[in-house]
C-alpha positions as CSV (number, residue, x, y, z in Angstrom):
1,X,-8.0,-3.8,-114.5
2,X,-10.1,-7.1,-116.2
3,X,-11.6,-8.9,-113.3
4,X,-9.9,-12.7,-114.2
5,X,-12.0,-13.7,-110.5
6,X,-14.9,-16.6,-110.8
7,X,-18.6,-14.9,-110.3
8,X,-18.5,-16.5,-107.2
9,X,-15.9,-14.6,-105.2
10,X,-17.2,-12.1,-103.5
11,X,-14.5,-9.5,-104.9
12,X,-13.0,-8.4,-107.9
13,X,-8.9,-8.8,-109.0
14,X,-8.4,-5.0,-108.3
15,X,-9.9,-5.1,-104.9
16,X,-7.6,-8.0,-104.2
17,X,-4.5,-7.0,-105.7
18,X,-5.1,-3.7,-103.9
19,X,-6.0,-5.6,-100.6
20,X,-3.0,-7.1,-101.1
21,X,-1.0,-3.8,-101.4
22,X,-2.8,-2.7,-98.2
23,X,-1.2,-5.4,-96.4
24,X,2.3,-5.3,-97.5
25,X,2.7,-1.5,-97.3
26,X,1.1,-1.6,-93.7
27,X,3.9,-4.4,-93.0
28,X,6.1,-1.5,-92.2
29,X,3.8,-0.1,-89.3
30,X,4.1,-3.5,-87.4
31,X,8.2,-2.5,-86.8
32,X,7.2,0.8,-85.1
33,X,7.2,0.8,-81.4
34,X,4.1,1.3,-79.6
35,X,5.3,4.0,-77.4
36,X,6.2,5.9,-80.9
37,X,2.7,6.0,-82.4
38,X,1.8,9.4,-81.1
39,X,4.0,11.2,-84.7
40,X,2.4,8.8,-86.8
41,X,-1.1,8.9,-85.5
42,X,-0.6,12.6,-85.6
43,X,0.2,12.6,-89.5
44,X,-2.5,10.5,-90.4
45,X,-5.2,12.0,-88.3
46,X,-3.9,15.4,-90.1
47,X,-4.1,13.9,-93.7
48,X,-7.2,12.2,-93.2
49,X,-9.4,14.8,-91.6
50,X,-7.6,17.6,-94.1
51,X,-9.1,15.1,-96.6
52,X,-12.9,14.9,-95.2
53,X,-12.7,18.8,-94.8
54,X,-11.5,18.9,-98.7
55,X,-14.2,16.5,-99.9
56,X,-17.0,18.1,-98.0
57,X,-16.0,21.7,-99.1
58,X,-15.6,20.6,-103.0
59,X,-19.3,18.7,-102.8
60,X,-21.0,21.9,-101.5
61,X,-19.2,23.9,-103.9
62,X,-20.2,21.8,-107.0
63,X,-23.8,21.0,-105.5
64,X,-24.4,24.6,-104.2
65,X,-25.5,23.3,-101.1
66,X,-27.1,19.9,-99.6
67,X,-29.3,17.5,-101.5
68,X,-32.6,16.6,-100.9
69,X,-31.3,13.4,-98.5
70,X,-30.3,16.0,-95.7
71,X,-33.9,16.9,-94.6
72,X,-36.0,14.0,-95.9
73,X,-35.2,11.6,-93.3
74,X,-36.0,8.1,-93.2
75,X,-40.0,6.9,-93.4
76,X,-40.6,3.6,-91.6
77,X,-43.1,1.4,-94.1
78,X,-46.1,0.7,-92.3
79,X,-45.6,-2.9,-92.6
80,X,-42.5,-3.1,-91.1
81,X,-42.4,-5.2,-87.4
82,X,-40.2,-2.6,-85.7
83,X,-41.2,1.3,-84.1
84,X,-38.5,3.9,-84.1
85,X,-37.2,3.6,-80.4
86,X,-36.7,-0.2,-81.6
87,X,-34.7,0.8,-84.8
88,X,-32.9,3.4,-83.0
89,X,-31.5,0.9,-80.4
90,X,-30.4,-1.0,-83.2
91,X,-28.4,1.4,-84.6
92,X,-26.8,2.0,-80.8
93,X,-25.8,-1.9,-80.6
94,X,-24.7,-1.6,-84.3
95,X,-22.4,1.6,-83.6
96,X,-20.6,0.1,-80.1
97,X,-19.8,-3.0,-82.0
98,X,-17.8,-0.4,-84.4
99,X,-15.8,0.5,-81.2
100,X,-16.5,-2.4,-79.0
101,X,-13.0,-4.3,-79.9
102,X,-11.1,-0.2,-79.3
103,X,-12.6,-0.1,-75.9
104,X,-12.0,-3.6,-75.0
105,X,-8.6,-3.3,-75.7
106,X,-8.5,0.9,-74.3
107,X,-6.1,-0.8,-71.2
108,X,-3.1,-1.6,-74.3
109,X,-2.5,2.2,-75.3
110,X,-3.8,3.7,-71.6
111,X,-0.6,2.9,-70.1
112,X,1.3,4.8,-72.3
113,X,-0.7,7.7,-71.8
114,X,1.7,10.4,-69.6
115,X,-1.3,10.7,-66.5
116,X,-5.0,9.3,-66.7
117,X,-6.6,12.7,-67.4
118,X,-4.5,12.7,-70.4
119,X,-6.1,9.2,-71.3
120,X,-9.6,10.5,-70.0
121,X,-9.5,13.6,-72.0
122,X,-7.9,11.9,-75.5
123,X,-11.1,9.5,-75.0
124,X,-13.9,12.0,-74.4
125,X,-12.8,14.3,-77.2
126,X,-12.6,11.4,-79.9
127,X,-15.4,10.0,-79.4
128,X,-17.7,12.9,-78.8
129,X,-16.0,15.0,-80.6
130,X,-14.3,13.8,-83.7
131,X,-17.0,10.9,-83.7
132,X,-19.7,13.4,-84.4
133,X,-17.9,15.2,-86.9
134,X,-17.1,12.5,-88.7
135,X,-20.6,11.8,-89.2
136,X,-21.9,15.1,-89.9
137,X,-19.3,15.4,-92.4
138,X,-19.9,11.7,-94.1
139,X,-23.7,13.2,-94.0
140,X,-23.4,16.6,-95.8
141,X,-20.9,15.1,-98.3
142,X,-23.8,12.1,-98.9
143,X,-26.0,14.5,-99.2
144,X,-24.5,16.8,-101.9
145,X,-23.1,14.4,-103.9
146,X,-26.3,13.1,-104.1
147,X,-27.5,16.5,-105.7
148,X,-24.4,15.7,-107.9
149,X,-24.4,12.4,-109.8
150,X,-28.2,11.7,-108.5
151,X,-27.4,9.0,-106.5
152,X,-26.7,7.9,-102.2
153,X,-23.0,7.1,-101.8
154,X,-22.5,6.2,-97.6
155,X,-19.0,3.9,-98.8
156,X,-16.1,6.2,-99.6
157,X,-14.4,4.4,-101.8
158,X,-17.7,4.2,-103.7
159,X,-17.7,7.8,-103.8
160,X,-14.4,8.2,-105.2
161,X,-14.8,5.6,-107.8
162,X,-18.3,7.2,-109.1
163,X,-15.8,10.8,-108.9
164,X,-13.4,9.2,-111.2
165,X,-15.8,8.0,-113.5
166,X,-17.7,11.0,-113.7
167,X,-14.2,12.9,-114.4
168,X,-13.7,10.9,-117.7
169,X,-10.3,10.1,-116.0
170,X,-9.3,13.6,-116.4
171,X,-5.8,14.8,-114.4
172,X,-7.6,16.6,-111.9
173,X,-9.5,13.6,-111.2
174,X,-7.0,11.1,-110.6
175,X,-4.8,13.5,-108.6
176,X,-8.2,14.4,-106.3
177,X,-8.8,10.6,-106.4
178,X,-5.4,9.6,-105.6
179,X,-4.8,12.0,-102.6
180,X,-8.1,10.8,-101.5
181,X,-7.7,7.7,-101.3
182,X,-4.3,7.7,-99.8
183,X,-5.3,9.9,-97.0
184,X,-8.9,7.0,-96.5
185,X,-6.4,4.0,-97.1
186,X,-2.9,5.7,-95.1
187,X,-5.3,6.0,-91.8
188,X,-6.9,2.3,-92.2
189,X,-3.3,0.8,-92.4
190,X,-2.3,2.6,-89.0
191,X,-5.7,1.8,-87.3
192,X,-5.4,-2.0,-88.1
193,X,-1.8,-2.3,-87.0
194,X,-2.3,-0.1,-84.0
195,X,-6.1,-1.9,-83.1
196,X,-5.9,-5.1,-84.6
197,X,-2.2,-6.2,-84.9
198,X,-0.9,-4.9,-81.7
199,X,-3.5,-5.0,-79.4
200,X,-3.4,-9.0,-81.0
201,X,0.4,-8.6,-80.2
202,X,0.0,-7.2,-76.7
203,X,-2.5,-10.7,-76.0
204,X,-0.5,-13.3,-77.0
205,X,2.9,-12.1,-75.5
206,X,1.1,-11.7,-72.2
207,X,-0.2,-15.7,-72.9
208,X,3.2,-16.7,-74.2
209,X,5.4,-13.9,-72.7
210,X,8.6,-17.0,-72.6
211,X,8.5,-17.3,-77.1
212,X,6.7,-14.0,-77.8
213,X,7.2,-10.1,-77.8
214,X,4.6,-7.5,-78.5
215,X,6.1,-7.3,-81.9
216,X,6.4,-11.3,-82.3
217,X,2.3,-11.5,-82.1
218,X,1.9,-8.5,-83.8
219,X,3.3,-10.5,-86.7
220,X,1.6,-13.5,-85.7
221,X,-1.7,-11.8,-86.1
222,X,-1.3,-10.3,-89.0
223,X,-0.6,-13.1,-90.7
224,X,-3.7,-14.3,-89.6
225,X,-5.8,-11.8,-91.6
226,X,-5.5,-14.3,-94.4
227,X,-7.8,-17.1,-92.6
228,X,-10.5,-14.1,-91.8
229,X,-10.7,-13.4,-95.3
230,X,-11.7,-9.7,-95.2
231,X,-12.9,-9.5,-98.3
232,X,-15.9,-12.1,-97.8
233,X,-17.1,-8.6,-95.6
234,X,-16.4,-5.4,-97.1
235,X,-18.6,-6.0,-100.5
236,X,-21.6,-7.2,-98.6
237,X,-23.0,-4.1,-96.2
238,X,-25.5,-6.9,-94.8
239,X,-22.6,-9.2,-93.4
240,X,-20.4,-6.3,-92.5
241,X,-23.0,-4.9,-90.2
242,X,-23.9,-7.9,-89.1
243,X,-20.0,-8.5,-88.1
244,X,-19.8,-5.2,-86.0
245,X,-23.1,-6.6,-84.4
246,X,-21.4,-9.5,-83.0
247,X,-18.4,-7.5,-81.5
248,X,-21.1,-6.1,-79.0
249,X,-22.6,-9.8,-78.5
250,X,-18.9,-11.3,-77.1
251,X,-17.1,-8.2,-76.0
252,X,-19.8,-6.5,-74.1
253,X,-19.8,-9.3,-71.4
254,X,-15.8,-9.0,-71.8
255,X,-16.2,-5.1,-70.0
256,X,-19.0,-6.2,-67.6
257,X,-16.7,-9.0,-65.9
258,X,-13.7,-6.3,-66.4
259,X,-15.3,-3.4,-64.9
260,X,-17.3,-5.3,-61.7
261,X,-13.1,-7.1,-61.2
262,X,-11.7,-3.5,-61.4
263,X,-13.8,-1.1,-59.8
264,X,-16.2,-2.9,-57.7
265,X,-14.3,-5.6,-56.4
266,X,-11.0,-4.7,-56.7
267,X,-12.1,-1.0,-56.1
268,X,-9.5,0.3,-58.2
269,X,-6.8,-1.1,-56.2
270,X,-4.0,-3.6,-57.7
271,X,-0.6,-5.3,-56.6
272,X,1.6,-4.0,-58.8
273,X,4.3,-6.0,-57.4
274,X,2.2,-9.3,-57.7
275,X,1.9,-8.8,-61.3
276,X,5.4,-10.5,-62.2
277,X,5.3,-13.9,-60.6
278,X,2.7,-16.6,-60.5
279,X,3.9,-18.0,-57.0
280,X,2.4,-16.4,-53.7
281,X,0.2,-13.9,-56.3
282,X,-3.6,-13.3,-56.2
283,X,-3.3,-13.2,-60.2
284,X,-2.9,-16.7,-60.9
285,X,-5.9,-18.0,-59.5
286,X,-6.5,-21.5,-60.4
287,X,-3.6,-22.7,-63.0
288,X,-3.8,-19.0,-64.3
289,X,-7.4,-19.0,-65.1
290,X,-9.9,-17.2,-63.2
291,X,-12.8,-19.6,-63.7
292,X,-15.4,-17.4,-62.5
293,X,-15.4,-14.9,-65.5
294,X,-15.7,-18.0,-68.0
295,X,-19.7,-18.6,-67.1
296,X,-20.0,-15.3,-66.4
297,X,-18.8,-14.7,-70.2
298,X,-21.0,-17.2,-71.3
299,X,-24.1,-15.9,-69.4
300,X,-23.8,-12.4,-71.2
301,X,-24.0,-13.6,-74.8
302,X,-26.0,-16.6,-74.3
303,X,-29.5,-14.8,-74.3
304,X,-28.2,-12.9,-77.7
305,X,-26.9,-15.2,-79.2
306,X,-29.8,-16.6,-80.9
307,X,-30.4,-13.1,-82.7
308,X,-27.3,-12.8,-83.7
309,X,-28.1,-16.2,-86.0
310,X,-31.8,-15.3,-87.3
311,X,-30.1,-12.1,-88.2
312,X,-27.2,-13.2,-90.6
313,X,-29.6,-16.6,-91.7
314,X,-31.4,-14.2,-93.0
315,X,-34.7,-15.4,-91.8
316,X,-37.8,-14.2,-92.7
317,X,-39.7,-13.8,-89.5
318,X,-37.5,-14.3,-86.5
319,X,-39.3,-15.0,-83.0
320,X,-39.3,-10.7,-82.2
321,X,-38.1,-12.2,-78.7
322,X,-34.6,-13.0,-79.7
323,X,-34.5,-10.0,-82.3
324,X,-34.7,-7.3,-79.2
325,X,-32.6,-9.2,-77.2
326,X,-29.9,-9.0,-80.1
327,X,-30.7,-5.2,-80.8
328,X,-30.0,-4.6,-77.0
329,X,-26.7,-6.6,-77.2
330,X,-24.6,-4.5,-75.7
331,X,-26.6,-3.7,-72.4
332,X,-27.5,-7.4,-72.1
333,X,-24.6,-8.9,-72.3
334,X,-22.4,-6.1,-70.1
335,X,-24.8,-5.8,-67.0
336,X,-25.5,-10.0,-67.4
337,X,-21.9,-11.1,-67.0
338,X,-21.0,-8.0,-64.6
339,X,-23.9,-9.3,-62.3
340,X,-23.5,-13.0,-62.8
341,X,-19.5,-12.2,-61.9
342,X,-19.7,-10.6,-58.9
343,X,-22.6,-12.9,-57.1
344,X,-20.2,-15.9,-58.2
345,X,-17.3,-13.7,-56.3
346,X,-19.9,-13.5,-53.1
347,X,-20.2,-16.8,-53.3
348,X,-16.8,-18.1,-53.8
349,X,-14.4,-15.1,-52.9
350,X,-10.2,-15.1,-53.4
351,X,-8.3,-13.4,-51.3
352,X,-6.2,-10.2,-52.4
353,X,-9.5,-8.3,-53.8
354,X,-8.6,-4.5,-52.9
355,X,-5.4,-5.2,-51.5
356,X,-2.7,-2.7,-52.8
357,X,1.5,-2.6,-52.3
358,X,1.9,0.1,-49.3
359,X,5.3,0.5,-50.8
360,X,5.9,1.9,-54.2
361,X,7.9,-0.9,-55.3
362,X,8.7,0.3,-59.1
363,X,8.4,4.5,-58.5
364,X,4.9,4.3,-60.2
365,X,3.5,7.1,-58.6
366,X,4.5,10.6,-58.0
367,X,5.0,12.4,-54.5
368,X,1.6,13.9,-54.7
369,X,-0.1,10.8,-56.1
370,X,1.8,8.5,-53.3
371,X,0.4,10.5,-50.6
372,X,-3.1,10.3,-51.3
373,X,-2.6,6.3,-52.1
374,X,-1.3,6.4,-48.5
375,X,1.5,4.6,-50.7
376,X,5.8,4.9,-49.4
377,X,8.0,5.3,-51.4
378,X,11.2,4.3,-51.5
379,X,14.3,6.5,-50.7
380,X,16.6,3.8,-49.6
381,X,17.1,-0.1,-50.1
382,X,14.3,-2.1,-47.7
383,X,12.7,-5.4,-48.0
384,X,9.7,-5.9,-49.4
385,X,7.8,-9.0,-49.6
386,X,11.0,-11.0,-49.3
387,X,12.7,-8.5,-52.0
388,X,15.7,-6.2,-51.8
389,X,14.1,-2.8,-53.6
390,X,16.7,-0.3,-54.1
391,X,15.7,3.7,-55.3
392,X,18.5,3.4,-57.9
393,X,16.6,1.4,-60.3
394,X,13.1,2.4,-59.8
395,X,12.9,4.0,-62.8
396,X,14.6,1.2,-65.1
397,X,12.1,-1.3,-66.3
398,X,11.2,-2.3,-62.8
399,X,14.6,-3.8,-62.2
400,X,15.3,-5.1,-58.5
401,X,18.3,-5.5,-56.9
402,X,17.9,-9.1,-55.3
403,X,20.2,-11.6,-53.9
404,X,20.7,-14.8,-55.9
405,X,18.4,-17.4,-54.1
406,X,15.4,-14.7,-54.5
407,X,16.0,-13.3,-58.0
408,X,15.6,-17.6,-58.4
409,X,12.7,-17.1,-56.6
């Protein structure tokens, strides 16, 4: 296809006609309920890691083995301001900021999870797991293909264009290509509805629960992929990086302030039944913000920050000062805003921190999981907290059974 696109964009007319494609054919997705995404997550993970498997298992065949790129390594130049340990920590930060948005937003797809060691398990086996895999296979293929056509590929798509080329446009090719492809681009139109467009979705109905559903802001936000621009990112490996860089500058002091609330403060313990009202609730705080995690926010990317710019300005020689702090972003800005949020909780406590419901008000937990909560359940209509709670609709969406004047209430 003739690129018709001014010099200046920074992508071609196929990459944005197929862009576009992306984003109508992952419309679709955005109708799927989040409790259904186990069959297609399953389908995808199946066609995409089939996929790796078949493209690491062709390159070795054609290469007869790894290139020279898989024991080599990587020489730091003797001019260069940085030691290994330094490098390597950069590459930590640079990885979490890859995931940093998935684990911000882990609490979205937990609770559809049938028991938290389900959750648990799911998390520790795709990340260690399927995480190191995925880079020993993106390494090997690298590597032989680099015996092959004499060159580094790390983009797949850059792969499989340089495959296509080097096939003369053959039929073998273009069906290798295409299935390829489809498996790359079928799993990156999942992941972004799922992380992106949903976990968006789940956000704004929870800010504007009254006008919006999960599947309202789900279409909200993807609508708003258009004012990102993606493809000012994925052409330029300097500003992508730098990109997944800043996720660990402002999420990272997102967990700290989540993870002091939930487990030191709250020691694991909420009010479910507080949850749904914002009279007589320790959730609403003041107006519905909780004004301590705003500084504390603020205090975790603040001493980053200023990396963060010298890094995508592209200047020459940075104060080293700001550079470390921005290579440690993600430890900086957790244990900052965790600390800074619970001294400013010392200092200016709410009450209902570690309180819990002693009465299973919406049949959460089982027998087993009651007792050693020290939680009752409910067997028969009682009052609770100025409700009527009645056994026969635990199990229905939460539904209470209420006279008039409180279901007002």
């Amino acid at each position: 296809m003739h690129n018709t696109l001014p010099s200046s964009m920074p992508t071609t007319t196929y990459q944005f006609v197929g862009f576009v494609l992306f984003w109508i054919f992952s419309v679709p997705f955005l109708f799927v309920r989040p409790e259904k995404f186990r069959l297609p997550f399953l389908v995808t993970s199946i066609y995409c890691g089939l996929g790796m498997l078949s493209m690491m298992i062709w390159s070795l065949s054609v290469a007869k083995g790894v290139g020279p790129l898989w024991t080599t390594g990587q020489t730091i130049p003797q001019n260069s301001s940085w030691n290994l340990h330094w490098l390597e920590m950069r590459g930590i930060n640079q990885i979490i900021g890859g995931i940093a948005a998935g684990i911000t937003n882990g609490s979205d797809f937990s609770r559809y999870a049938r028991s938290p060691k389900n959750y648990v398990l799911g998390t520790v086996l795709s990340a260690w797991v399927t995480g190191v895999l995925v880079s020993l296979i993106g390494l090997v293929v690298t590597a032989a293909c680099q015996k092959i056509y004499g060159e580094v590929f790390w983009n797949p798509p850059d792969l499989l264009m340089r495959m296509m080329d080097s096939g003369e446009g053959s039929s073998k090719a273009r069906a290798g290509v295409f299935f390829l492809a489809a498996g790359f681009a079928l799993t990156g139109m999942f992941e972004n509805v799922c992380g992106n467009a949903v976990a968006g979705g789940i956000d704004l109905a929870g800010l504007f629960p009254r006008y919006l559903d999960i599947r309202r802001g789900a279409i909200l936000t993807f609508m708003a992929v258009w004012v990102c621009q993606p493809w000012q990112l994925v052409n330029k490996a300097a500003t992508f990086v730098s990109v997944l860089s800043s996720f660990s500058v402002f999420l990272s002091p997102i967990m700290g302030v989540m993870v002091v609330d939930f487990y030191l403060l709250r020691r694991g313990r909420i009010q479910l039944s507080h949850l749904y009202r914002i009279k007589d609730t320790s959730y609403w705080f003041s107006k519905g913000v909780n004004w301590r995690a705003v500084p504390a926010w603020i205090c975790g990317w603040a001493p980053t920050i200023g990396g963060l710019v010298v890094t995508v300005g592209g200047m020459s020689d940075p104060p080293a000062t700001l550079v470390k702090l921005y290579y440690m972003a993600f430890l900086v800005g957790f244990f900052v805003s965790g600390t800074v949020f619970y001294v400013l909780n010392l200092i200016f406590p709410y009450p209902g921190l570690g309180d819990y419901d002693e009465v299973d008000v919406y049949e959460t937990f089982t027998p087993k999981e009651a007792a050693s909560l020290g939680v009752v359940q409910v067997n028969e209509p009682q009052i609770f907290d100025g409700v009527v709670v009645h056994p026969e609709y635990g199990n229905k969406e939460a539904e209470m059974v209420v006279e008039k004047p409180l279901r007002d209430h």
